[in-house]
SEMI-235154 format. One line per 10 residues: number of its first residue (from 1); their letters; for each residue x, y, z of N, C-alpha, C, CB. Coordinates in Angstrom, 3 decimals. Atoms other than C-alpha are relative to their C-alpha. Glycine has a CB too. Example, Ala and Ser with C-alpha at 12.3 -4.5 7.8 and 13.67 -1.06 7.14 Angstrom:
residues 2
1> as> 0.890:-1.190:0.000:12.300:-4.500:7.800:0.900:1.200:0.000:-0.992:0.027:1.246  -0.820:-1.190:-0.060:13.670:-1.060:7.140:-0.770:1.090:0.730:0.414:0.462:-1.415
***
This chain:
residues 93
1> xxxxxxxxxx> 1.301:-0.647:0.091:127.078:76.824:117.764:-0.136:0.787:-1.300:-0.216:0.922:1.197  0.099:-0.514:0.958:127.855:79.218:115.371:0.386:-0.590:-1.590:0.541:0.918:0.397  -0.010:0.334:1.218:128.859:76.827:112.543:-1.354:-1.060:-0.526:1.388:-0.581:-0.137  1.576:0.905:-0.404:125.587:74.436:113.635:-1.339:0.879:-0.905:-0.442:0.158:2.231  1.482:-1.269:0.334:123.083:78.009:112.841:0.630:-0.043:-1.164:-0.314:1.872:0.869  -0.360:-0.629:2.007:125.378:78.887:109.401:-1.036:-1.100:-0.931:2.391:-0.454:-0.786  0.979:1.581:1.189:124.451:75.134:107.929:-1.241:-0.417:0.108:0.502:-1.593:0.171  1.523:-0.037:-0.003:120.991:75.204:109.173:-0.369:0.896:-0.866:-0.645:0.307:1.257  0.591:-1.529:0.012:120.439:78.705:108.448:-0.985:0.596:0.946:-0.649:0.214:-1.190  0.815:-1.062:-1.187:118.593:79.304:111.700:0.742:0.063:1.066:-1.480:-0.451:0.586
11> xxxxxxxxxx> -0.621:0.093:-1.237:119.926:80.002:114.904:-0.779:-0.572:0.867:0.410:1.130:0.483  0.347:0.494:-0.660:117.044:78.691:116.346:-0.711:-1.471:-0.102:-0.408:0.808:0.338  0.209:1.465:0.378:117.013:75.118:115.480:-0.046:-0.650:1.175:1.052:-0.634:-0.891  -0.008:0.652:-1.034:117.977:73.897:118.951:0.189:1.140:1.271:1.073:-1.094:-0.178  -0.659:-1.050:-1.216:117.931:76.371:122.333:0.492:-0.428:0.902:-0.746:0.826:0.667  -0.414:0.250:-0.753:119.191:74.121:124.138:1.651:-0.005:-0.619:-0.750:-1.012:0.522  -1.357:-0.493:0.612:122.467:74.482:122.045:0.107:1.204:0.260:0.208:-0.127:-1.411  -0.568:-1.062:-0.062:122.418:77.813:122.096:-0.167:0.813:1.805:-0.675:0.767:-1.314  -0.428:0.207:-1.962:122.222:77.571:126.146:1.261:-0.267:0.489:-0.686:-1.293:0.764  -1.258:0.775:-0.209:125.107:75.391:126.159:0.953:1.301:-0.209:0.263:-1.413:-1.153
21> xxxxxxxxxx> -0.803:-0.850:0.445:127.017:77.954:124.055:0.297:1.157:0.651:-0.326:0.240:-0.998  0.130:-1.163:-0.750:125.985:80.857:126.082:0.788:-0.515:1.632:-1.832:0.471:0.038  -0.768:0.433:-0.708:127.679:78.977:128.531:1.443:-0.395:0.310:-0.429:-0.490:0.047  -1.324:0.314:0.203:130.636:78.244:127.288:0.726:1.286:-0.414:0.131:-1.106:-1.017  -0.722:-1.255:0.078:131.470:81.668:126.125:-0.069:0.269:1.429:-0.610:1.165:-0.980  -0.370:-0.564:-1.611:130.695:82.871:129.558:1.714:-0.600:0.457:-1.429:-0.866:1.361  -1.370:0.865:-0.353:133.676:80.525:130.955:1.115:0.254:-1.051:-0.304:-1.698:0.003  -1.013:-0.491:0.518:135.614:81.606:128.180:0.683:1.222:0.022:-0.170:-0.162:-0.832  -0.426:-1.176:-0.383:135.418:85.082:128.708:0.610:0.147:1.354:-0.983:0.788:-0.132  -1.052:-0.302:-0.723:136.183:84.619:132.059:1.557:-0.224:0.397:-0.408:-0.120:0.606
31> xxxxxxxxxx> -1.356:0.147:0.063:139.397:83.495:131.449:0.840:0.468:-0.749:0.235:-0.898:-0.073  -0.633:-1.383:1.086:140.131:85.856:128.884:-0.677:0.853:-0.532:0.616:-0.300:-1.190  1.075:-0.683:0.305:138.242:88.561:128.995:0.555:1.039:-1.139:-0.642:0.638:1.313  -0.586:-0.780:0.689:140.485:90.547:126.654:-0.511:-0.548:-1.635:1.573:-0.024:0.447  0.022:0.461:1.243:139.445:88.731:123.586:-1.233:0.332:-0.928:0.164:-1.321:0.131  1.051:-0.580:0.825:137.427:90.392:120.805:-1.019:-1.143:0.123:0.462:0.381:-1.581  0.340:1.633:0.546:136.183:86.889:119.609:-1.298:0.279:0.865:1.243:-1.662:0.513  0.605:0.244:-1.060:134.508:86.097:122.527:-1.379:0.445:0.735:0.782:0.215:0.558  1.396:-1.085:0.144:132.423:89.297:123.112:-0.770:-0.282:-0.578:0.013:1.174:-0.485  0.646:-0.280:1.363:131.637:89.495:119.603:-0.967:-1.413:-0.189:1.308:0.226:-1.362
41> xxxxxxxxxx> 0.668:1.290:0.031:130.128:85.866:119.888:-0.854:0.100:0.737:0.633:-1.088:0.265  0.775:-0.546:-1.121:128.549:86.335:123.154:-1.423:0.590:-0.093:0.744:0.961:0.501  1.265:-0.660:0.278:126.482:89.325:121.964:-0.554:-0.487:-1.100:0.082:1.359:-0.135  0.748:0.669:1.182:125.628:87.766:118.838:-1.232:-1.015:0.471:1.125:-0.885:-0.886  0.977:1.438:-0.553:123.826:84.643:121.110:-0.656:0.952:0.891:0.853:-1.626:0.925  1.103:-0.993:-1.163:122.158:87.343:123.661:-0.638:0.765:-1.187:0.923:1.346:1.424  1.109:-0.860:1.406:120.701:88.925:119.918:-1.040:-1.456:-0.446:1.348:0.711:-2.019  0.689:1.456:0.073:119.567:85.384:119.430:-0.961:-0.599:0.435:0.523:-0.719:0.299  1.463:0.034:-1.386:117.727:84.816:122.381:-0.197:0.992:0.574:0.088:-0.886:1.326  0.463:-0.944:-0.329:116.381:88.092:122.520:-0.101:0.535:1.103:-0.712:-0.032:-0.320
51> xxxxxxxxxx> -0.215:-0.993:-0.787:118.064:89.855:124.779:1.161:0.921:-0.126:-0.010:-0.482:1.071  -0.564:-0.312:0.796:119.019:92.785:123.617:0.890:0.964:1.093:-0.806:0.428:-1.197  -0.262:-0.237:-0.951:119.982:94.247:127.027:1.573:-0.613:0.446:-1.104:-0.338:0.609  -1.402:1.016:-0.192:122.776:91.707:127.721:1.089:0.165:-0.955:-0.340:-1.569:-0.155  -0.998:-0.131:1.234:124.131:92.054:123.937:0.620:1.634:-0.010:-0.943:-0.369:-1.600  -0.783:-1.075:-0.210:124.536:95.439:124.774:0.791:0.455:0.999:-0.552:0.724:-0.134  -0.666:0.311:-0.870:126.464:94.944:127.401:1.348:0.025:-0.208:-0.376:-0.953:0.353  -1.331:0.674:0.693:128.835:92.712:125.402:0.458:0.644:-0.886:-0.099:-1.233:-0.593  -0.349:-1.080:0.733:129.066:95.330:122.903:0.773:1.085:-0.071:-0.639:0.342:-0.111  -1.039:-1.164:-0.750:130.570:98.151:125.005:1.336:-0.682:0.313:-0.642:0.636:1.575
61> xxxxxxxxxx> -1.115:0.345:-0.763:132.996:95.884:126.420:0.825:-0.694:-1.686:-0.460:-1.283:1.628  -0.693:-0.483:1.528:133.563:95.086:122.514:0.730:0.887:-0.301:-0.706:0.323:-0.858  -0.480:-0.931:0.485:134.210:98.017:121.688:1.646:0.949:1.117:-1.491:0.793:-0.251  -1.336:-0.384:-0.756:136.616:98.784:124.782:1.053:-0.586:-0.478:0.038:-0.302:1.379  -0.771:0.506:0.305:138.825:96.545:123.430:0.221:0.065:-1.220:-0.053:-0.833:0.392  -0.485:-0.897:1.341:138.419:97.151:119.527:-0.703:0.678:-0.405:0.338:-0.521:-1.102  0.822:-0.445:0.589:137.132:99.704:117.764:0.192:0.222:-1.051:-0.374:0.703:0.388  0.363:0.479:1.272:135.918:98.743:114.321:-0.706:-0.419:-0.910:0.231:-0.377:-0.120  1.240:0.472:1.077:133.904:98.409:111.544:-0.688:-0.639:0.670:0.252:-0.839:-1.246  0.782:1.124:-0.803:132.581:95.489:112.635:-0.767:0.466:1.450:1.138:-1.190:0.386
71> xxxxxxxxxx> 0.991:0.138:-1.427:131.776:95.908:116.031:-0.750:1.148:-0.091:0.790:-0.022:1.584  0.766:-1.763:-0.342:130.460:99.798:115.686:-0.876:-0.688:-1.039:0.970:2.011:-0.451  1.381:0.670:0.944:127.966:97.606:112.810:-1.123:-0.404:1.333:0.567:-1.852:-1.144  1.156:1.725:-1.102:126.959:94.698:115.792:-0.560:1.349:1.185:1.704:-2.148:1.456  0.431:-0.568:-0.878:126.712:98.135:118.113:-1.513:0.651:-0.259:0.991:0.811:0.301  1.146:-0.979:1.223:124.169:100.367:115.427:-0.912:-1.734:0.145:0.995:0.746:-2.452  0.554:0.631:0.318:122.687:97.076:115.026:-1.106:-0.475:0.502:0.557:-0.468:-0.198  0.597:0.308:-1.433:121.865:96.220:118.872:-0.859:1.148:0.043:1.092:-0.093:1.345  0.744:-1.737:0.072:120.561:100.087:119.209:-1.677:-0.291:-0.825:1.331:1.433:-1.418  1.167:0.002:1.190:118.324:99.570:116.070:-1.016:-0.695:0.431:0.369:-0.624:-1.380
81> xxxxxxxxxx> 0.947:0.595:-0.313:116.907:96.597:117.527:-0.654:0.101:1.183:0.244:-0.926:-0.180  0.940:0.166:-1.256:115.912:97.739:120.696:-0.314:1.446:-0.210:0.674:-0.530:1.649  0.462:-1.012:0.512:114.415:100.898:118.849:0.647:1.307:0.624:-1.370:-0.107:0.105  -0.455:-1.221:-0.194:116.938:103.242:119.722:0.423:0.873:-1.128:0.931:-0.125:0.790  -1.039:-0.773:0.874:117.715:105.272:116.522:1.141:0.646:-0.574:-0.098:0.323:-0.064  -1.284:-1.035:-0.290:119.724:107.836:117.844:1.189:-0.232:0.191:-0.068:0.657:0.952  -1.330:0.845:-0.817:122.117:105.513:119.431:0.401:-0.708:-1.251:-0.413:-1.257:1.492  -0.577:1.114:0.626:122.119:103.353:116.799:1.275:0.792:-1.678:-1.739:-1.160:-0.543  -0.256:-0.888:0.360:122.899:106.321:114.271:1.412:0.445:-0.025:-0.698:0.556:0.474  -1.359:-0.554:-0.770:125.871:107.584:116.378:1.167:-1.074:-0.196:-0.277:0.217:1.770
91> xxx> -1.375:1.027:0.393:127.601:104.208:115.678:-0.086:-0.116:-1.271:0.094:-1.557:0.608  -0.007:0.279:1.210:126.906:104.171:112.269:0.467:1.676:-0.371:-1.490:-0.737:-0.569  -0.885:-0.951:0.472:129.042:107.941:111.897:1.357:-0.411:-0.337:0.068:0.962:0.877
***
């Protein structure tokens, strides 16, 4: 999925791909839910198909497991887009 959106440059070229995908992480996470990766993919495709509810979800449980640049970005990022400032702010300290 995610190398499909890079070489397009959209993510939303096909949603029924990015259905599939959202599917297949699911099943991946549940068999290893410990894995940054996974999350971090996850919420990226619930930012995708605009839901920003779900990605923040995957975000926390991100961040339970690492906390880092990166993910405290994809957290500020989620925040931002579902017009939280404050929140989004607090991950970007």
């Amino acid at each position: 999925y995610e190398a499909r959106a890079s070489a397009n440059g959209c993510h939303y070229d096909n949603l029924n791909l990015i259905q599939k995908a959202g599917s297949y992480y699911l099943r991946a996470v549940a068999k290893e839910s410990d894995k940054n990766e996974l999350h971090r993919g996850l919420a990226r495709l619930y930012l995708d198909r605009n839901m920003p509810q779900l990605a923040s979800h995957e975000t926390s449980l991100l961040l339970d497991i690492k906390q880092d640049a990166a993910n405290y970005a994809l957290a500020a990022h989620n925040f931002a887009l579902m017009g939280n400032k404050n929140k989004s702010n607090q991950y970007l300290e």
